[in-house]
PDB file of N, CA, C and O in Angstrom:
ATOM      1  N   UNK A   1      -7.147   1.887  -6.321  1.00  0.00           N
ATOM      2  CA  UNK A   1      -6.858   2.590  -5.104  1.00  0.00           C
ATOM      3  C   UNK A   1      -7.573   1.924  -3.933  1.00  0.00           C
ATOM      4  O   UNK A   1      -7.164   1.690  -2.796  1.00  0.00           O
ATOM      5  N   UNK A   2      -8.688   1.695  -4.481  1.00  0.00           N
ATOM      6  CA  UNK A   2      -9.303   0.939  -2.944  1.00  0.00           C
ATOM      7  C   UNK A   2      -9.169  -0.553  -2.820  1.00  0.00           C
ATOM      8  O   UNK A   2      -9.329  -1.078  -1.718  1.00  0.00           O
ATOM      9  N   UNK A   3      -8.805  -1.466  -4.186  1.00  0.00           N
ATOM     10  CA  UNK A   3      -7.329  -2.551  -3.383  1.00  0.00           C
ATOM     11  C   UNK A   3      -6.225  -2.123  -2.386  1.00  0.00           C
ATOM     12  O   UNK A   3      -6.061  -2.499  -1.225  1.00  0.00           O
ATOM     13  N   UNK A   4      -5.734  -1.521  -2.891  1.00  0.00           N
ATOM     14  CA  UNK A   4      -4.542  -0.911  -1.835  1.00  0.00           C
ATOM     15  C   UNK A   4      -4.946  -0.577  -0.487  1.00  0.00           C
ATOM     16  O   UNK A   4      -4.406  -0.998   0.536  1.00  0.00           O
ATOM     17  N   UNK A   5      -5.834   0.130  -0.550  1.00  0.00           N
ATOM     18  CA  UNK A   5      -6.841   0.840   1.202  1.00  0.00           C
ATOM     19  C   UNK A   5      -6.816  -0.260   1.906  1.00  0.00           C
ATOM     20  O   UNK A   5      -6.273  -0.418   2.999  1.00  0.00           O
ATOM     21  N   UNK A   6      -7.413  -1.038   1.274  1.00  0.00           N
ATOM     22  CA  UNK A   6      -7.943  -2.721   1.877  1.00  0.00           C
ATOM     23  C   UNK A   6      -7.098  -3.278   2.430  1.00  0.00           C
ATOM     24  O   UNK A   6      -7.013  -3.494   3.639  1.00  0.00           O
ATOM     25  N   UNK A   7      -6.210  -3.639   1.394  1.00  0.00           N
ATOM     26  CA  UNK A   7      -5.022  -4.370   2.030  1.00  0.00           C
ATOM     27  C   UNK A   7      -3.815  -3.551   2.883  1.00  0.00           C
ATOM     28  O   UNK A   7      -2.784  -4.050   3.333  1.00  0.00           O
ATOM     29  N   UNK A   8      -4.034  -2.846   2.926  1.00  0.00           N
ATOM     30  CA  UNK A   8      -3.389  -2.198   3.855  1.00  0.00           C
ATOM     31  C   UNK A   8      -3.734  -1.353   4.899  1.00  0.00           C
ATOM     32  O   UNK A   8      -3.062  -0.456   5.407  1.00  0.00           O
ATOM     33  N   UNK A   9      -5.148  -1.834   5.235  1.00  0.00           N
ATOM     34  CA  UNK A   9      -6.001  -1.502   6.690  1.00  0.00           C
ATOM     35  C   UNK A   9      -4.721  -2.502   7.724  1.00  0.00           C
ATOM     36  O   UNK A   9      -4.258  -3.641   7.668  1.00  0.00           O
ATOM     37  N   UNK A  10      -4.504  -1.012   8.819  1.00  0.00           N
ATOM     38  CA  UNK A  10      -3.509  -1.548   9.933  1.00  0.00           C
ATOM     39  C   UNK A  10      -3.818  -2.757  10.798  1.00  0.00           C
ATOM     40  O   UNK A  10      -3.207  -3.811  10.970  1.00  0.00           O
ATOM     41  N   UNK A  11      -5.334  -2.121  11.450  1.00  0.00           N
ATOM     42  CA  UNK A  11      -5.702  -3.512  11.886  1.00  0.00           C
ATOM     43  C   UNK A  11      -6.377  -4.873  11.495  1.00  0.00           C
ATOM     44  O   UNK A  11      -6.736  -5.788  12.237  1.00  0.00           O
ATOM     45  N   UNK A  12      -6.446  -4.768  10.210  1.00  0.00           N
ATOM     46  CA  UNK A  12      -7.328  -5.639   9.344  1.00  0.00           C
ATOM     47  C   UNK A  12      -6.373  -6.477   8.289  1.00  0.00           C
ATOM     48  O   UNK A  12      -6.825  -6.514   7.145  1.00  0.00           O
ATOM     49  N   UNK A  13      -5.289  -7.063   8.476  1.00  0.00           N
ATOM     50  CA  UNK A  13      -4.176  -7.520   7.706  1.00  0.00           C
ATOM     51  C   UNK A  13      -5.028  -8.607   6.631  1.00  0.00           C
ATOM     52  O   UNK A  13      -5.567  -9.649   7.005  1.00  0.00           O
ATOM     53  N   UNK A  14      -5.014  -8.290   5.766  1.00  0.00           N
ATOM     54  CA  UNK A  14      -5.435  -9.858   4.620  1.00  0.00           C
ATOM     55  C   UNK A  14      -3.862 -10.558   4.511  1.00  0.00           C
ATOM     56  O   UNK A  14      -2.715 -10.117   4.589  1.00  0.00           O
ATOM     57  N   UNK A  15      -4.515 -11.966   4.274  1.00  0.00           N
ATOM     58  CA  UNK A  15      -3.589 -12.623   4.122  1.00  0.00           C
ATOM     59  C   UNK A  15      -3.405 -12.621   2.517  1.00  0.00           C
ATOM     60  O   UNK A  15      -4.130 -11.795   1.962  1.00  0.00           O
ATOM     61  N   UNK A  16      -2.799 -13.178   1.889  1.00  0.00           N
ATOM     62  CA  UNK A  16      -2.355 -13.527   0.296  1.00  0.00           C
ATOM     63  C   UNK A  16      -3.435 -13.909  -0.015  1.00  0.00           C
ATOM     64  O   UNK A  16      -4.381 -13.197  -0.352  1.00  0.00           O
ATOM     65  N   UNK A  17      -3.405 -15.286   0.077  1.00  0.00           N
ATOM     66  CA  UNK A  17      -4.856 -16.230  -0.053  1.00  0.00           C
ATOM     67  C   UNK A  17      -6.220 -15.389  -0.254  1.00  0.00           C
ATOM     68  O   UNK A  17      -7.026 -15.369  -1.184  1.00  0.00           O
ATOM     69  N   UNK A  18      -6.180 -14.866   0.688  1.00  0.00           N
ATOM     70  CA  UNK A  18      -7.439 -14.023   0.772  1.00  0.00           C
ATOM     71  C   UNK A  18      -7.844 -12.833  -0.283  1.00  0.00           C
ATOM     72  O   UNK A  18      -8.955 -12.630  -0.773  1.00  0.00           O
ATOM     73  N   UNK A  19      -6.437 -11.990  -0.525  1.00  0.00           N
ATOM     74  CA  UNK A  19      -6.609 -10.921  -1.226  1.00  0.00           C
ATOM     75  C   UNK A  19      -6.651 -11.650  -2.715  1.00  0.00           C
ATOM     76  O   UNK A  19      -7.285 -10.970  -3.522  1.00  0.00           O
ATOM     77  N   UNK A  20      -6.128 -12.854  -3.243  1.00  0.00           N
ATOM     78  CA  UNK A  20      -6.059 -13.567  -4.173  1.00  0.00           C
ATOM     79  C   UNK A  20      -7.931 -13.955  -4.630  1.00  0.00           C
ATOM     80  O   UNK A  20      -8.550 -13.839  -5.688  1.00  0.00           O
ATOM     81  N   UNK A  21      -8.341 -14.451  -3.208  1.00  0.00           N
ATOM     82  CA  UNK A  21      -9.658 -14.453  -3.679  1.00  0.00           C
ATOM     83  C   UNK A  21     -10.987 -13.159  -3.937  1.00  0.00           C
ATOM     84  O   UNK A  21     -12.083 -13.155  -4.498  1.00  0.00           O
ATOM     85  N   UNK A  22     -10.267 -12.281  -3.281  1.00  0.00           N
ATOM     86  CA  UNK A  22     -10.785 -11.311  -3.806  1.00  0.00           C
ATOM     87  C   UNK A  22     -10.884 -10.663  -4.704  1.00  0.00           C
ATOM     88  O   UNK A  22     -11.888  -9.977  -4.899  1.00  0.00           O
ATOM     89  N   UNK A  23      -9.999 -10.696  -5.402  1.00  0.00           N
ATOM     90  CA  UNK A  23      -9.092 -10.530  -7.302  1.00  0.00           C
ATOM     91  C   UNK A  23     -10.153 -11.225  -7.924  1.00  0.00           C
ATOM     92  O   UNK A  23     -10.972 -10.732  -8.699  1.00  0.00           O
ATOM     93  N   UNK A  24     -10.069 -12.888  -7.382  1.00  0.00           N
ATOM     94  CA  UNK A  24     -10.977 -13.671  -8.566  1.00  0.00           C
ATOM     95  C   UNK A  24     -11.929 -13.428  -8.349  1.00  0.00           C
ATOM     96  O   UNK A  24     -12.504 -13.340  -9.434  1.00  0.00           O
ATOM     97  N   UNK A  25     -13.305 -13.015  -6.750  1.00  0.00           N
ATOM     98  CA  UNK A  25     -14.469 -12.694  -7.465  1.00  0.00           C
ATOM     99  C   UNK A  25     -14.799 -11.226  -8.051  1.00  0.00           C
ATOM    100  O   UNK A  25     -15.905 -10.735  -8.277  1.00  0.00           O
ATOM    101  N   UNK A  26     -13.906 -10.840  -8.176  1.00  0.00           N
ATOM    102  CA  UNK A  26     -13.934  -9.032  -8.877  1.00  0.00           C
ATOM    103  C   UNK A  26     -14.008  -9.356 -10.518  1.00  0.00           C
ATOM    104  O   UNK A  26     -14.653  -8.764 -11.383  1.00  0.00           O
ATOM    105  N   UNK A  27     -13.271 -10.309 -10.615  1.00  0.00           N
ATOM    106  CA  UNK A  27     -13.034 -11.013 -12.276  1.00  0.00           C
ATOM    107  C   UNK A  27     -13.882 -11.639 -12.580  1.00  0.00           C
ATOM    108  O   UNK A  27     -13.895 -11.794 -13.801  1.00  0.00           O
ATOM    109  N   UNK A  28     -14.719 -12.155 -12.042  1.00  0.00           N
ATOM    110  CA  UNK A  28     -15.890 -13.353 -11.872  1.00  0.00           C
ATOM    111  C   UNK A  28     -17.354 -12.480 -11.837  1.00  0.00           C
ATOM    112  O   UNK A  28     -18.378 -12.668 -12.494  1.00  0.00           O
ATOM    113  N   UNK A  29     -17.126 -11.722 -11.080  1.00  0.00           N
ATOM    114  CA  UNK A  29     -18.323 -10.813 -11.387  1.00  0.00           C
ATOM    115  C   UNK A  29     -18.308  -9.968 -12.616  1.00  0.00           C
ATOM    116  O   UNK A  29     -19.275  -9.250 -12.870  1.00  0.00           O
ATOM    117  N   UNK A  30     -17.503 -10.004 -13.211  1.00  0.00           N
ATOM    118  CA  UNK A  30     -17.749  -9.128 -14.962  1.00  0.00           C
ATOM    119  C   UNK A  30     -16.922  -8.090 -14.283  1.00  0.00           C
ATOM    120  O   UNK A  30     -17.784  -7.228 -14.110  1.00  0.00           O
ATOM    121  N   UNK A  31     -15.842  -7.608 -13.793  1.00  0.00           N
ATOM    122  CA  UNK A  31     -15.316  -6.507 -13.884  1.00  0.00           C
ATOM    123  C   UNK A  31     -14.046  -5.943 -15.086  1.00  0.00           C
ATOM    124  O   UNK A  31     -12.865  -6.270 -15.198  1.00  0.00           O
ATOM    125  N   UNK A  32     -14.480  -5.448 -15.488  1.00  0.00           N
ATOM    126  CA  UNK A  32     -12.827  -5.102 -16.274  1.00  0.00           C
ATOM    127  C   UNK A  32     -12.255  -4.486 -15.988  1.00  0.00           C
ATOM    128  O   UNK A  32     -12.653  -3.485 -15.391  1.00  0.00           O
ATOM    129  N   UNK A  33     -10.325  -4.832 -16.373  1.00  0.00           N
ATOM    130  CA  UNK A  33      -9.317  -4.909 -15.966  1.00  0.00           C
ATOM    131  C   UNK A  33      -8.710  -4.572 -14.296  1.00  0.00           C
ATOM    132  O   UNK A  33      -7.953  -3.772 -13.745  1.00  0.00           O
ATOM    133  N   UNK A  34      -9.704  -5.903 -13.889  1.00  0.00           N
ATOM    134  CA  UNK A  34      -9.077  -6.357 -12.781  1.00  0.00           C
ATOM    135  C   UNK A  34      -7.605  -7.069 -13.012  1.00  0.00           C
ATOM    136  O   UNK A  34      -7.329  -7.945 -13.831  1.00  0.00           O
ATOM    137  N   UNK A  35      -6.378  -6.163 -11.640  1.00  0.00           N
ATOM    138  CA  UNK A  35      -5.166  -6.678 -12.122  1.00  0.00           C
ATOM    139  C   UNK A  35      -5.286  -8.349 -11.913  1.00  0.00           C
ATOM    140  O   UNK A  35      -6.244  -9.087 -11.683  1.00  0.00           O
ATOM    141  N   UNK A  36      -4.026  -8.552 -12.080  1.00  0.00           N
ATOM    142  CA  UNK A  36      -3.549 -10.154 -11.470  1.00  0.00           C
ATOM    143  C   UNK A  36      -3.321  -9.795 -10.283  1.00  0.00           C
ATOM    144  O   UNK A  36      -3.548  -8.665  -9.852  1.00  0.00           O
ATOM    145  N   UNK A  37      -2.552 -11.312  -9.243  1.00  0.00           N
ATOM    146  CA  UNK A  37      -2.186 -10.454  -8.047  1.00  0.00           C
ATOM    147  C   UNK A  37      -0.547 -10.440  -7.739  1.00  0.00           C
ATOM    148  O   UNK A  37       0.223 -10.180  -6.814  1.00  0.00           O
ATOM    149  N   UNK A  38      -0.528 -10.789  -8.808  1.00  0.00           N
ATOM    150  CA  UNK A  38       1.390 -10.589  -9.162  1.00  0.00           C
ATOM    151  C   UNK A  38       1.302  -8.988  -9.452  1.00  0.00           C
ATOM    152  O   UNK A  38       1.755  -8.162  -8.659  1.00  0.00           O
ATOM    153  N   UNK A  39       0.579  -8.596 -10.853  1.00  0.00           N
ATOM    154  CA  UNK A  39       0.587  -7.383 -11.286  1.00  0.00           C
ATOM    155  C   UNK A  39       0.013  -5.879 -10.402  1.00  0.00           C
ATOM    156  O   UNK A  39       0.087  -4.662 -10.573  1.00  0.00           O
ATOM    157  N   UNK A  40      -0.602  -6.866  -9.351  1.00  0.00           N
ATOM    158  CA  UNK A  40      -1.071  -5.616  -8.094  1.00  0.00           C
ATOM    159  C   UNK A  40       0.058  -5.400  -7.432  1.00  0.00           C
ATOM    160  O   UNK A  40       0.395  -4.217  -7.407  1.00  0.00           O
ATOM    161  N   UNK A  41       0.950  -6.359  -6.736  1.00  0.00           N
ATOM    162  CA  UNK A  41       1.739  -6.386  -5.942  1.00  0.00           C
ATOM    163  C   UNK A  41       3.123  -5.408  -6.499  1.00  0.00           C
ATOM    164  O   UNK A  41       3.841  -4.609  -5.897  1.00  0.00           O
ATOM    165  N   UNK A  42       3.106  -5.844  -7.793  1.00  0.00           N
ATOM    166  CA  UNK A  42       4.415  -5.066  -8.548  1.00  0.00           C
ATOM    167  C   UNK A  42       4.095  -3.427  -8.645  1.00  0.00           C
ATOM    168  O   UNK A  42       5.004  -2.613  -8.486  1.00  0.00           O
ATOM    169  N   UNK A  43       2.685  -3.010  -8.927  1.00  0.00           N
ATOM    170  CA  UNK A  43       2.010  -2.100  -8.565  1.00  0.00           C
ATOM    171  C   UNK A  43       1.963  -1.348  -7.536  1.00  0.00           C
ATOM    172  O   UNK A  43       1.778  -0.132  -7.570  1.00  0.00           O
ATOM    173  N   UNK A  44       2.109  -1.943  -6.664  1.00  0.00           N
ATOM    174  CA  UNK A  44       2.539  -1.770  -4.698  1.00  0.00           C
ATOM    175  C   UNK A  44       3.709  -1.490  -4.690  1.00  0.00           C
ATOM    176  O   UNK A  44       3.982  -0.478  -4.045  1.00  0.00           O
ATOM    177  N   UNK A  45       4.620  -2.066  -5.222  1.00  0.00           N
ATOM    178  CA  UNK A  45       5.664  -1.699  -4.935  1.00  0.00           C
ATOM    179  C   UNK A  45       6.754  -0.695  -5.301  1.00  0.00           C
ATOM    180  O   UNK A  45       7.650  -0.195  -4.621  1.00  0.00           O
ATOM    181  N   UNK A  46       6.368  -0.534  -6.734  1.00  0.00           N
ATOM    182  CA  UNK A  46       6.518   0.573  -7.626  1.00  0.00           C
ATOM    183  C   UNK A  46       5.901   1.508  -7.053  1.00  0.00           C
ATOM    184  O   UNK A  46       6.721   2.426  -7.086  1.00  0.00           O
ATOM    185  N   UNK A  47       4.856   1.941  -6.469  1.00  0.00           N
ATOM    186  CA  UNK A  47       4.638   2.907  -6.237  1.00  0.00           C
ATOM    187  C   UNK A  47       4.449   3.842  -4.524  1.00  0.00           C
ATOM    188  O   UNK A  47       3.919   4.851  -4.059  1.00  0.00           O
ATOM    189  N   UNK A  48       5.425   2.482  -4.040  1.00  0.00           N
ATOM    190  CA  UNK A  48       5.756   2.687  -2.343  1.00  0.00           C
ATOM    191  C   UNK A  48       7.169   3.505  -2.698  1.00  0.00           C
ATOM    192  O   UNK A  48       7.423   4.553  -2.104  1.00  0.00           O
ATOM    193  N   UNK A  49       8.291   2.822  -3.954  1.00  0.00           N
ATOM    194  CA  UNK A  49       9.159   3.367  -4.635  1.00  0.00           C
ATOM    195  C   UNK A  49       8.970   5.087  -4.654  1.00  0.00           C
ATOM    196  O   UNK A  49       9.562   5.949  -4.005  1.00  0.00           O
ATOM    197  N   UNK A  50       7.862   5.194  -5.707  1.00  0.00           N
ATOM    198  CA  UNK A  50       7.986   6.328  -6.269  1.00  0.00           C
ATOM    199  C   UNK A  50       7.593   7.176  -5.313  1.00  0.00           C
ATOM    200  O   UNK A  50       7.981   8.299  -5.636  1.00  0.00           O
ATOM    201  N   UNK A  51       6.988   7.200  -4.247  1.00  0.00           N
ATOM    202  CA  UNK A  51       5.820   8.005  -3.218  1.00  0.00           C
ATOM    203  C   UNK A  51       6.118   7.726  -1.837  1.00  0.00           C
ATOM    204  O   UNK A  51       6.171   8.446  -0.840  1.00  0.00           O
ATOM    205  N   UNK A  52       6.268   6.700  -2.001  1.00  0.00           N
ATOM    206  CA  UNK A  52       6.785   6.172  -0.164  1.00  0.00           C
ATOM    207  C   UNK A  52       7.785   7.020   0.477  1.00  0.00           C
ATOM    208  O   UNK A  52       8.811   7.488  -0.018  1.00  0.00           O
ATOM    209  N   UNK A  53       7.350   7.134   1.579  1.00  0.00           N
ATOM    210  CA  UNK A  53       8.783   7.771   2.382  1.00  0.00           C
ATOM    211  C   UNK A  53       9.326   7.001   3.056  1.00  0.00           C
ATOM    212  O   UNK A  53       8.748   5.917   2.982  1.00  0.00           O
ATOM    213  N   UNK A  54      10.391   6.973   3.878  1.00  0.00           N
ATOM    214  CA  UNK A  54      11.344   6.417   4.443  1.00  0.00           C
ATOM    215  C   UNK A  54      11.153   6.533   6.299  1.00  0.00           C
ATOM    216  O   UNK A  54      12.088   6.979   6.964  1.00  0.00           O
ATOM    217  N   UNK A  55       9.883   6.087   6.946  1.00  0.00           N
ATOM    218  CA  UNK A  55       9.983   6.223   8.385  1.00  0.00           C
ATOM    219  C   UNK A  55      11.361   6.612   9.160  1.00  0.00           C
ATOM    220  O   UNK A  55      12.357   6.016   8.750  1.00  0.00           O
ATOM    221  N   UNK A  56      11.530   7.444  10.123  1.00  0.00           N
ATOM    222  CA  UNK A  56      12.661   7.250  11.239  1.00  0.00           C
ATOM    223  C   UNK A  56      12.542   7.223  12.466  1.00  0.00           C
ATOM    224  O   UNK A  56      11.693   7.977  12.941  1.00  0.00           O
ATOM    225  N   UNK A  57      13.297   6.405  13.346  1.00  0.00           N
ATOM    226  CA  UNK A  57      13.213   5.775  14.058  1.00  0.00           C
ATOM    227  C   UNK A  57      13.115   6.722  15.369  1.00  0.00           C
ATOM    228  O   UNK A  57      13.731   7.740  15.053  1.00  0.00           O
ATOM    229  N   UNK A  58      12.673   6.855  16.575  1.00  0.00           N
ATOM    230  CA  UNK A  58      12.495   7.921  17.581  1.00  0.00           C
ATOM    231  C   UNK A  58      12.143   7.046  18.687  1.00  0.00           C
ATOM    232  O   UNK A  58      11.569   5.968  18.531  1.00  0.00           O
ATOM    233  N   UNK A  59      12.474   7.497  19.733  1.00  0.00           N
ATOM    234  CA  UNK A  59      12.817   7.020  21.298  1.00  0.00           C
ATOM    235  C   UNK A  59      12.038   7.992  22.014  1.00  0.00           C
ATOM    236  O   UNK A  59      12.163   9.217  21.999  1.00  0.00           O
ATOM    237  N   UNK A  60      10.938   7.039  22.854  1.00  0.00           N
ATOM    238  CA  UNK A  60      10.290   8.396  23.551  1.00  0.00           C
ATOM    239  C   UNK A  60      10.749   7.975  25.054  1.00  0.00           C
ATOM    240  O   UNK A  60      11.332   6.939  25.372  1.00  0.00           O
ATOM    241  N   UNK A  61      10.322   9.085  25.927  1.00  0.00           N
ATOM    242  CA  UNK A  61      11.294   9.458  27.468  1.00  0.00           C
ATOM    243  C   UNK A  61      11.034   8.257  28.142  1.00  0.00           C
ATOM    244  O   UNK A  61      11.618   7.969  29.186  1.00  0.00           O
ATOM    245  N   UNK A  62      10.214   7.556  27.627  1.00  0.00           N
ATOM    246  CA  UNK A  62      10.026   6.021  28.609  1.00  0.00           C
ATOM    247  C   UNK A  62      10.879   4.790  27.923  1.00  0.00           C
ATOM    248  O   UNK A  62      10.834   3.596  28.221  1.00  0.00           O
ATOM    249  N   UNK A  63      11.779   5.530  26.775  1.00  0.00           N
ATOM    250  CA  UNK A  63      12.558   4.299  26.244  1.00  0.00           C
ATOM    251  C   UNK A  63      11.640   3.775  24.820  1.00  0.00           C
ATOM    252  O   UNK A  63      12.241   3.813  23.746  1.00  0.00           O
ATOM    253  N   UNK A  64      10.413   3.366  24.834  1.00  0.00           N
ATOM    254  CA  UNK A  64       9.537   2.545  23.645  1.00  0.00           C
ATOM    255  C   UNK A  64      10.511   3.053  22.529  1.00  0.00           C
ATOM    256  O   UNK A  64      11.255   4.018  22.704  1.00  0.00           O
ATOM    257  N   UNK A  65      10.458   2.416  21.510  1.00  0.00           N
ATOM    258  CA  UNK A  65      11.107   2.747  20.131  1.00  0.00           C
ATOM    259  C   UNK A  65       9.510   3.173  19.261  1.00  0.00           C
ATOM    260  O   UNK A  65       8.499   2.480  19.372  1.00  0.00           O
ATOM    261  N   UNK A  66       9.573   4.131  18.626  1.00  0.00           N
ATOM    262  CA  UNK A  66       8.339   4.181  17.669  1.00  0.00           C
ATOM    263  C   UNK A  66       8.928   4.657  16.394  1.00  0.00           C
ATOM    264  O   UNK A  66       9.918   5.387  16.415  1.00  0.00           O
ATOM    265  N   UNK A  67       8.337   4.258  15.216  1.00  0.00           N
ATOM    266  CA  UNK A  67       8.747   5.322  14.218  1.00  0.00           C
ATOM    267  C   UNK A  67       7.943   5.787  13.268  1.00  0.00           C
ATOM    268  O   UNK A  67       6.890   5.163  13.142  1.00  0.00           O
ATOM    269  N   UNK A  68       8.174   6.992  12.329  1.00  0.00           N
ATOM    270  CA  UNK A  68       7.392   7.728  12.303  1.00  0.00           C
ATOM    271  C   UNK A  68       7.761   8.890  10.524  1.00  0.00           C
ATOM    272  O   UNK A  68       8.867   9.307  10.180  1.00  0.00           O
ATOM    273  N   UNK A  69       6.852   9.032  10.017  1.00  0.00           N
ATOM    274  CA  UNK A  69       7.148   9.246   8.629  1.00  0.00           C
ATOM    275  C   UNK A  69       7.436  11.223   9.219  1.00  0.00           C
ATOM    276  O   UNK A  69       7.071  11.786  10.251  1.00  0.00           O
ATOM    277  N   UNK A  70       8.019  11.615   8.321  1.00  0.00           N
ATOM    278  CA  UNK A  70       8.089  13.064   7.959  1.00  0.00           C
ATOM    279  C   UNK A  70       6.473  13.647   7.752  1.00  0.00           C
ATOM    280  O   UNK A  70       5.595  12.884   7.348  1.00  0.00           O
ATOM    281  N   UNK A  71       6.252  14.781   8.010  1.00  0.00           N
ATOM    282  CA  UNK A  71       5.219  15.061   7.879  1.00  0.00           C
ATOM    283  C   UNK A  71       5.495  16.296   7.078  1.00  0.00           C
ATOM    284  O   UNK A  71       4.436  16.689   6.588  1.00  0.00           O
ATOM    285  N   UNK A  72       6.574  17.107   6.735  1.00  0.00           N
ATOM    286  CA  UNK A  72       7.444  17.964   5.781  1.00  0.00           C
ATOM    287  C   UNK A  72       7.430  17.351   4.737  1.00  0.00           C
ATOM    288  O   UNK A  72       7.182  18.017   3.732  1.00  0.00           O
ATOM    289  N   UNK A  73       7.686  15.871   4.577  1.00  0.00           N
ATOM    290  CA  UNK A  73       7.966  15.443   3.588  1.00  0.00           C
ATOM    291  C   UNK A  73       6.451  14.816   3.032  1.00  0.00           C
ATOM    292  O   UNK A  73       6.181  15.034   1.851  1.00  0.00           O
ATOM    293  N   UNK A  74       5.784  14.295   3.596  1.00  0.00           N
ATOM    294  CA  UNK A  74       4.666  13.491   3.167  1.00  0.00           C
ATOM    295  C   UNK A  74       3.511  14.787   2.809  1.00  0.00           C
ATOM    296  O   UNK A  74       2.704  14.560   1.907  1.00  0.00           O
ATOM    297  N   UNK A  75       3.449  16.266   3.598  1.00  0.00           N
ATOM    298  CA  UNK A  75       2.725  16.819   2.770  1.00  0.00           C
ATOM    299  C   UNK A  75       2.921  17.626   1.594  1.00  0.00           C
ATOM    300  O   UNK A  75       2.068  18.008   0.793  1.00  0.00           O
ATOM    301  N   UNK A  76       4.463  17.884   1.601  1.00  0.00           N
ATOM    302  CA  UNK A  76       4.992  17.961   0.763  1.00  0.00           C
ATOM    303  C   UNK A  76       5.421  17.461  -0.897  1.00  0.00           C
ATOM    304  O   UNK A  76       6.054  18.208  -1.643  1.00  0.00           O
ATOM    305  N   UNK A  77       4.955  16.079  -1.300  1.00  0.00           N
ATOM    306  CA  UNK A  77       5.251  15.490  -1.850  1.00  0.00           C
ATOM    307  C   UNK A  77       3.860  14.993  -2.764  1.00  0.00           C
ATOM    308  O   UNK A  77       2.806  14.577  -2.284  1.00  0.00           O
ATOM    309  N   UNK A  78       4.215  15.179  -4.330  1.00  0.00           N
ATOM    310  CA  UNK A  78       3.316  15.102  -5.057  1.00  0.00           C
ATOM    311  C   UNK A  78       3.620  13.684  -5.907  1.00  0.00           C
ATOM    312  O   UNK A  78       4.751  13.313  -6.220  1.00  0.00           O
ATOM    313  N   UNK A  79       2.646  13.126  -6.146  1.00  0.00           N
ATOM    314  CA  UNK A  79       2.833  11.785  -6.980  1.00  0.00           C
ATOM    315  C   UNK A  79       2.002  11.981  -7.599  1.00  0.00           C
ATOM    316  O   UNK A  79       0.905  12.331  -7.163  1.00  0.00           O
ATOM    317  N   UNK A  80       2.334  11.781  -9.040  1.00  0.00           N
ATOM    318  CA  UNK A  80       1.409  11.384 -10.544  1.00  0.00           C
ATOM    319  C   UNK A  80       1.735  10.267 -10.690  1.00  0.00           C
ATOM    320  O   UNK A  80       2.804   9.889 -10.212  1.00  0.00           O
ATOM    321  N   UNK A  81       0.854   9.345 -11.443  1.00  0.00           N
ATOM    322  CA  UNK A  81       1.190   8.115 -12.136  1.00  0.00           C
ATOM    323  C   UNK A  81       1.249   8.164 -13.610  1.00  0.00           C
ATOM    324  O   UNK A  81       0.425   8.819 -14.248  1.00  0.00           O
ATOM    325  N   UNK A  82       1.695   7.847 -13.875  1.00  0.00           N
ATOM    326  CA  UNK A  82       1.986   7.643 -15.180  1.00  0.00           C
ATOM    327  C   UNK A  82       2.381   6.758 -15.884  1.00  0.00           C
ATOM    328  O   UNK A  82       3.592   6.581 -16.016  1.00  0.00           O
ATOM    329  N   UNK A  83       1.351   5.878 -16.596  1.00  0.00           N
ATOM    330  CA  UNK A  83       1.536   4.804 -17.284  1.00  0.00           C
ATOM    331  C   UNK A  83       2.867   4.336 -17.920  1.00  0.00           C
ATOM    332  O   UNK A  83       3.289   4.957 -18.896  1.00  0.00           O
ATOM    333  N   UNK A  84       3.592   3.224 -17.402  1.00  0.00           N
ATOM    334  CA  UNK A  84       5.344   3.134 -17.885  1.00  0.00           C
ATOM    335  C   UNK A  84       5.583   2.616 -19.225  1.00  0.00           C
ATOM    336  O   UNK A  84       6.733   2.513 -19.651  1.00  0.00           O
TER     337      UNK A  84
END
């Protein structure tokens, strides 16, 4: 969970490279079952799948485009994981 936090701090973008080296010294320091970073990413995505919502798009009175998740839906919405 706090891979994910990390890499997906808004203003703090990691690059690949970077989050790659962060994998290896997590593995390097004796951690166990640190993912790969194929197997994180598939991880990410599967579970933007299962949990993610779908932003929509909104126009505010000055024109800007912003968009913006459900908030019905996002507190609404329960995710378990469950090993596949």
């Amino acid at each position: 969970m706090m891979l994910d936090i990390v890499d997906n701090l808004p203003r703090l973008r990691m690059s690949s490279n970077l989050f790659r080296m962060v994998l290896w010294v997590l593995k390097e320091s004796g951690l166990s079952n640190v993912p790969s970073y194929e197997a994180f990413r598939k991880l990410q995505t599967d579970l933007r799948k299962r949990c993610g919502s779908e932003p929509t798009e909104h126009k505010s009175s000055l024109g800007n485009i912003f968009y913006m998740n459900s908030i019905k839906e996002t507190t609404a919405q329960v995710c378990y994981l469950q090993p596949s």
